[in-house]
C-alpha positions in Angstrom: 21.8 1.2 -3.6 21.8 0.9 -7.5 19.5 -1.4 -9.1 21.8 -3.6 -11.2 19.2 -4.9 -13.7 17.7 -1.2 -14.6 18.7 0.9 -17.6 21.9 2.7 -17.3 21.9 5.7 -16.1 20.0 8.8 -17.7 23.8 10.1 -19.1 23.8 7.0 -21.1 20.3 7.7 -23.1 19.9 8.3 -26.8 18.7 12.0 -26.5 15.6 11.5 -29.0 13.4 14.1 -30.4 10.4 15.2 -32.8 7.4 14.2 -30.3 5.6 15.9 -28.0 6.8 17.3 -24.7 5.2 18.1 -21.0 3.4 21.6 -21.2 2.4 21.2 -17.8 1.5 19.3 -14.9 -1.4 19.9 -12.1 -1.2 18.2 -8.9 -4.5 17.3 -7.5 -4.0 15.9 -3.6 -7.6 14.3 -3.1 -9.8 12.4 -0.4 -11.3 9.7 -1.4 -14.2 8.2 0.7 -14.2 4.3 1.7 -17.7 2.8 2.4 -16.4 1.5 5.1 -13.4 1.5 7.7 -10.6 -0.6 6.7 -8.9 -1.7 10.0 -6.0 -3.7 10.7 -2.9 -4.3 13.0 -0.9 -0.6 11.9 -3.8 1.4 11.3 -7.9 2.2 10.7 -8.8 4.4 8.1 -12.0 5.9 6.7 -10.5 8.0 3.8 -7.9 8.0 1.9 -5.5 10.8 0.7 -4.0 10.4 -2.4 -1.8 12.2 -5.3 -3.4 12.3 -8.7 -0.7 13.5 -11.3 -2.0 15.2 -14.2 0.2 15.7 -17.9 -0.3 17.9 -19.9 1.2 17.8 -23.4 1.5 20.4 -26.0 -0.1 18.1 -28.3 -3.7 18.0 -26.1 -2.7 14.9 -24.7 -3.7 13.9 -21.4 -2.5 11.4 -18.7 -3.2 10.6 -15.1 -1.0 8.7 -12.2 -1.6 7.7 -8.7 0.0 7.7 -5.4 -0.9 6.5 -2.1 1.6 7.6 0.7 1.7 5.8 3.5 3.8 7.0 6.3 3.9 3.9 8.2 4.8 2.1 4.5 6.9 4.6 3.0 7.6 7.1 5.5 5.7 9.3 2.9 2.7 12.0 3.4 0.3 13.6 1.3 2.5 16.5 1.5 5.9 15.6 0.8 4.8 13.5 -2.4 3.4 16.7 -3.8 6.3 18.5 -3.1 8.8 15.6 -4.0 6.7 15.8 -7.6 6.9 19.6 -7.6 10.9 19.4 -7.6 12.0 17.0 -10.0 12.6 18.0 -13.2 11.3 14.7 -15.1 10.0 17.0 -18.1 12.6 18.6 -18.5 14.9 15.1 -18.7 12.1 13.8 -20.8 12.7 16.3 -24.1 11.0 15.3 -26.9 10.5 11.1 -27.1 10.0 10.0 -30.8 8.2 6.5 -29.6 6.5 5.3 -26.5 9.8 2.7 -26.6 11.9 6.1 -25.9 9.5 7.1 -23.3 9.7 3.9 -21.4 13.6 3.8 -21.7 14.0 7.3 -20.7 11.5 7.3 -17.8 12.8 3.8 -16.4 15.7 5.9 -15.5 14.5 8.5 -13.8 14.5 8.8 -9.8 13.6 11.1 -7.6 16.0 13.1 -4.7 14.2 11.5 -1.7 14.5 8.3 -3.4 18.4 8.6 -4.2 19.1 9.6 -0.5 16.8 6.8 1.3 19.0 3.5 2.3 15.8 1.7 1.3 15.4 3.3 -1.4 11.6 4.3 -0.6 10.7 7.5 0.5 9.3 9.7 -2.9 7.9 6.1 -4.1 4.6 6.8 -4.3 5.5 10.6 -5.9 7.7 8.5 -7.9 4.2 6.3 -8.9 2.3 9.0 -9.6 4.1 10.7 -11.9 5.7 7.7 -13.7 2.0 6.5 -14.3 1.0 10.4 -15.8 4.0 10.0 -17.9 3.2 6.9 -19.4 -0.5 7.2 -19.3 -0.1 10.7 -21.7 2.5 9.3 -24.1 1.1 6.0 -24.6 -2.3 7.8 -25.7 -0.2 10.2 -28.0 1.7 7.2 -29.6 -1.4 5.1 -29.8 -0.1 2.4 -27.3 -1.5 0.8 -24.1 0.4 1.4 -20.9 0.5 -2.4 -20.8 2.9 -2.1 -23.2 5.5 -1.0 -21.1 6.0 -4.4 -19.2 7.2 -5.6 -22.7 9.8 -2.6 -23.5 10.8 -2.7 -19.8 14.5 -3.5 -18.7 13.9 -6.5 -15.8 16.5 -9.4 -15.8 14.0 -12.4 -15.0 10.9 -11.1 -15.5 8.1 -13.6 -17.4 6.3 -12.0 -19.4 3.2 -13.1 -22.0 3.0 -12.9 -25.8 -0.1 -10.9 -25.0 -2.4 -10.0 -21.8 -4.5 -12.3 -20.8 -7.4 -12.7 -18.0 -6.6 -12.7 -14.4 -8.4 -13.5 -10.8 -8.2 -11.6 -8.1 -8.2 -11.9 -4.0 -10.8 -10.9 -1.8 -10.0 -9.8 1.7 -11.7 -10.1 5.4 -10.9 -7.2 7.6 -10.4 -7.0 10.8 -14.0 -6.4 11.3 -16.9 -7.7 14.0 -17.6 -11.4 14.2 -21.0 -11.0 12.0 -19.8 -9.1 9.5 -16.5 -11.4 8.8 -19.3 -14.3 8.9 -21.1 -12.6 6.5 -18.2 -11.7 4.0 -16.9 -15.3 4.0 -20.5 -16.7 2.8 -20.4 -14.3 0.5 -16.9 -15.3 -1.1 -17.8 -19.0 -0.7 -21.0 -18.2 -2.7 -19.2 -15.6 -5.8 -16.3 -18.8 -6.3 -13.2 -17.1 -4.9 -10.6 -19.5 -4.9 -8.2 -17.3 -2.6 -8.9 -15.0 0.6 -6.6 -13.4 3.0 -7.5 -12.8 6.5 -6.5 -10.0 8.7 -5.3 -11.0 12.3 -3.1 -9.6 15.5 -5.5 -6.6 16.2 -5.8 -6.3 19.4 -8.8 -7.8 21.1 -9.4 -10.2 18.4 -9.2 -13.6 18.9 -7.5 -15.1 15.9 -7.8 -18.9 16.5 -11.8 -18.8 16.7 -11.9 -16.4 13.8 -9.8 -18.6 12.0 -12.2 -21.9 12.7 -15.3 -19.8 11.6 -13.5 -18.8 8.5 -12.2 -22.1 7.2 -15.5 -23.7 8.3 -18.0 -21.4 6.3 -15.1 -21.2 3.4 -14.3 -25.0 3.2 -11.0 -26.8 2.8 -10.0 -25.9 -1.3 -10.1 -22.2 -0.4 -6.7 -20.9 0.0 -6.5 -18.5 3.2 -3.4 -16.7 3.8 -3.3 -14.1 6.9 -1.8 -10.8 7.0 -0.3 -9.4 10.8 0.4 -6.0 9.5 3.7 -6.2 11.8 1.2 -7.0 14.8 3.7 -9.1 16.6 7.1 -9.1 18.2 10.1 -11.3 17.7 10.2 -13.3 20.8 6.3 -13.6 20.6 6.0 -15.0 16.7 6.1 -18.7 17.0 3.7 -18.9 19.6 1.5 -16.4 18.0 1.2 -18.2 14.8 1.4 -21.8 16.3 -2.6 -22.1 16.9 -3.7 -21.2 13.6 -1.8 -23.6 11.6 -4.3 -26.1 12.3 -6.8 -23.9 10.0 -3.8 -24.5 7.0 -2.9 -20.7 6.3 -1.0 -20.7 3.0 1.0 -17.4 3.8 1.7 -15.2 6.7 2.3 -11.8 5.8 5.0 -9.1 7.4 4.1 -10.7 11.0 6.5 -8.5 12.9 7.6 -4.7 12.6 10.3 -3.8 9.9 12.6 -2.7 12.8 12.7 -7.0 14.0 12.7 -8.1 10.1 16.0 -9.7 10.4 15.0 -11.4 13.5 13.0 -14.0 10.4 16.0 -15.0 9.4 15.6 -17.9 12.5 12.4 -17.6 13.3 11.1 -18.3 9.3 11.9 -22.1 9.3 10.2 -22.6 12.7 6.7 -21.1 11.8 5.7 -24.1 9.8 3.7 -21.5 7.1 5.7 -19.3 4.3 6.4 -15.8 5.5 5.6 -12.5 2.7 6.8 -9.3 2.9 5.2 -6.4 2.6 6.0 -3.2 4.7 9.8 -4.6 4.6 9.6 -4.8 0.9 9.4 -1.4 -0.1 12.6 -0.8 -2.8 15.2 -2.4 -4.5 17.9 -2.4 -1.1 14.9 -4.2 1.0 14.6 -6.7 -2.0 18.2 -7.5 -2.1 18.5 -7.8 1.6 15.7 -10.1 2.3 17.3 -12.6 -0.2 20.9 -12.1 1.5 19.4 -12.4 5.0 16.5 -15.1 4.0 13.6 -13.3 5.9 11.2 -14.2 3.5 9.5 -16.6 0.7 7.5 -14.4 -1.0 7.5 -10.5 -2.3 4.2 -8.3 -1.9 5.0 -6.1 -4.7 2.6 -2.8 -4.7 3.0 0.1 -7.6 2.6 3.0 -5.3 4.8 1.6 -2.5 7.2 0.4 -5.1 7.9 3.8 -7.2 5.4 2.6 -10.3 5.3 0.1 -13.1 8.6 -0.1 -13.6 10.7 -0.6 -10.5 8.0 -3.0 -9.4 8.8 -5.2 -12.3 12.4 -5.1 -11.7 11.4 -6.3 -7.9 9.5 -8.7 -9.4 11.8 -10.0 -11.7 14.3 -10.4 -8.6 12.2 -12.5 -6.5 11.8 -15.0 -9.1 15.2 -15.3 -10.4 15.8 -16.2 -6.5 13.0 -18.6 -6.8 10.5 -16.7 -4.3 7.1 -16.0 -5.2 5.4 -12.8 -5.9 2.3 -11.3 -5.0 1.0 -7.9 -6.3 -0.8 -6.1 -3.8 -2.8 -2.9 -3.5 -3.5 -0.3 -1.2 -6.9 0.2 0.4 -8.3 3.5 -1.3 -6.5 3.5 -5.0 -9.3 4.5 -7.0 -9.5 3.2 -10.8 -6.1 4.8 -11.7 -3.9 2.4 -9.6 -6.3 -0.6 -10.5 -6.2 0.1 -13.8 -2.6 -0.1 -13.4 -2.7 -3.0 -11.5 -4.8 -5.1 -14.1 -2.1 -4.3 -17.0 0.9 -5.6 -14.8 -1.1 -9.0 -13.6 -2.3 -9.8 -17.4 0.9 -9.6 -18.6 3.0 -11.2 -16.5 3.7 -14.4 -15.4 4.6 -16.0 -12.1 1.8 -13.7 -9.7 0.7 -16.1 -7.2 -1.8 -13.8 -5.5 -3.4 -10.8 -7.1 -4.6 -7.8 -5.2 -6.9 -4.7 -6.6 -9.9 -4.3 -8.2 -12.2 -4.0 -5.4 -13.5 -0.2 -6.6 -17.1 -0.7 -5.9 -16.8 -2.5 -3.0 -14.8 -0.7 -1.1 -15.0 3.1 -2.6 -17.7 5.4 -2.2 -16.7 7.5 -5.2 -13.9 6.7 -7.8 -12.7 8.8 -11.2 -14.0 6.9 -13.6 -17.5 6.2 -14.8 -15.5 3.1 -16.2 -16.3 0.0 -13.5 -13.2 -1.9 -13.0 -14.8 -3.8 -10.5 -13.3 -8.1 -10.9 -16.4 -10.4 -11.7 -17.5 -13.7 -10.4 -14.8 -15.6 -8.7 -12.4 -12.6 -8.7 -11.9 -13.2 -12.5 -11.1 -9.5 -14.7 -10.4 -9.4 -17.9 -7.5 -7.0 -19.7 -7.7 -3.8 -20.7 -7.4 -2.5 -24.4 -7.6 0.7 -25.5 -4.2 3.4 -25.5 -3.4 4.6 -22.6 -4.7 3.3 -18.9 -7.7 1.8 -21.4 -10.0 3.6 -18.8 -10.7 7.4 -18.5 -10.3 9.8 -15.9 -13.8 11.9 -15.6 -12.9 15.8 -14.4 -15.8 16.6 -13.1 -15.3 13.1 -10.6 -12.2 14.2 -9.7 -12.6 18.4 -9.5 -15.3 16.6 -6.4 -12.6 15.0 -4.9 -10.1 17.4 -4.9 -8.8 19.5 -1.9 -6.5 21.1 -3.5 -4.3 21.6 -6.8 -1.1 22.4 -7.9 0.0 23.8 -11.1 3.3 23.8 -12.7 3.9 25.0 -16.1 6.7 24.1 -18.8 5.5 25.5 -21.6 
């Protein structure tokens, strides 16, 4: 289904030229290494394989993008996104831009295949995320501009933006994990000033209610603590599921049953007594437009990769608020520094994110790609990036150490 508030179609476009163009790309599928396991309701994971687009242009500059595919998300792998970027023929459509404003106007219309042919309108996002953020990431440095500057030049009926970026404050997160070590991460947050937390819940064996008490006890009564099932729970068992824990005043509950019982919201929503979010059923533009029609939901959780990339995830955004929803822009456990790099330009320059995701590099990564540490601060608090480009720099030697293997295409 077509995105009415995008750019018109790729036909439409000025043809522009007298910049540079793609020379090549290299596809680099990498494993990066968690600290620790990150476990919740869908899935436990150790590692994380992602896509790391490399452009190439013929005037020596150089730009990275991320992916993460999810195939319980996006119904993506590791392998199809490399092959999804393989195929499309983005530098090809991309010619010669005079302007980063050309670049962002040309690449704001580009799809992929996989993308096209999905109902949803979500599998070849996180290809799609990759590469739109290599595009950007190169052309911005050859112009001189920040990739930030593309939330201004973007096409997104309702989106609020700011004069200029500004700070912003991140989330933390409790896992799933054992009793003592959850204990120990909510002292912790209490003690660094987050004002905001989200709490896993419905794995199995875990018992929500008294994790819940131990939580708001040790994080006291001004934090805000929203919970996230993960699709733990079914339809018909929801209300009574979520019933004992709204006496620990949740703020949000996030995706609480499995995409294929979404609609089933629609009448179970005003009965929870706490605003739902979606997440895994929020994936592309048709999910967005059908959880408005059908009312499944209050809030958007609005991620880059899962989303296709800067720019379809500002058009999401821009459709939950004109519907009066809120927004919150979310991450996936394992971006390295590319995606929160990313992440950090989107949240300082927009306005109307509730809850902010990303950032948690050196708490949660083993290795990253940067010697830049993007790591938030005190209290979850970050400040924006200047700088063309991502405003951070990809170090080859990091990533040649996290690489399993590489793909090159050439344009010359």
């Amino acid at each position: 289904m077509a995105d009415p508030s995008a750019a018109p179609p790729i036909a439409a476009a000025r043809p522009t030229r007298g910049g540079p163009a793609i020379r090549r790309l290299v596809l680099h599928r990498v494993e990066v290494p968690l600290k620790k396991p990150v476990k919740h309701a869908s899935h436990e994971r150790t590692s994380s394989a992602n896509l790391i687009v490399q452009v190439d242009l013929d005037d020596g500059s150089t730009g990275y993008g991320e992916g993460v595919p999810r195939e319980y998300v996006t119904g993506e792998t590791i392998e199809t996104a490399v092959d999804a970027v393989a195929r499309c023929d983005w530098p090809r459509r991309l010619g010669r831009p005079s302007s980063f404003a050309d670049v962002v106007a040309t690449v704001e219309r580009l799809s992929l295949p996989e993308i096209d042919d999905d109902p949803r309108g979500m599998r070849g996002n996180a290809a799609r995320c990759a590469l739109e953020l290599a595009v950007l990431d190169a052309y911005s440095r050859s112009f001189g501009a920040s990739i930030g500057e593309a939330v201004a030049l973007a096409t997104a009926e309702g989106l609020e933006r700011r004069a200029k970026p500004g700070p912003v404050r991140y989330s933390a997160a409790i896992t799933a994990e054992s009793r003592r070590k959850e204990i120990i991460s909510a002292i912790k947050f209490r003690v660094y000033g987050f004002r905001d937390v989200k709490a896993k819940v419905g794995v199995a064996g875990q018992d929500d209610p008294r994790r819940m008490e131990t939580l708001r006890r040790i994080l006291g009564r001004r934090v805000d603590i929203r919970i996230d099932a993960n699709e733990a729970w079914r339809a018909d068992e929801l209300v009574e599921k979520v019933a004992p824990l709204l006496r620990y005043r949740p703020s949000l509950l996030e995706q609480p049953v499995a995409h294929a019982e979404v609609d089933a919201l629609t009448e179970l929503r005003p009965r929870l007594g706490v605003p739902v979010m979606l997440d895994e059923s929020l994936c592309g533009w048709p999910d967005g437009l059908a959880a408005i029609e059908r009312k499944t939901t209050d809030f958007f959780n609005v991620r880059l990769s899962k989303c296709g990339g800067i720019l379809p995830s500002l058009r999401l955004i821009g459709l939950a608020r004109r519907h009066g929803l809120g927004v919150q822009l979310g991450c996936h456990p394992g971006e390295t520094a590319i995606l929160s790099a990313a992440g950090r330009h989107v949240a300082s320059r927009v306005d109307g994110i509730r809850y902010l995701e990303g950032s948690y590099d050196r708490h949660i990564l083993r290795s990253n790609l940067t010697t830049d540490d993007l790591t938030f601060g005190y209290g979850g608090r970050a400040a924006p990036f200047v700088g063309p480009g991502l405003g951070v720099n990809v170090d080859p030697d990091l990533l040649a150490a996290m690489t399993t293997q590489t793909r090159e295409i050439d344009h010359a």
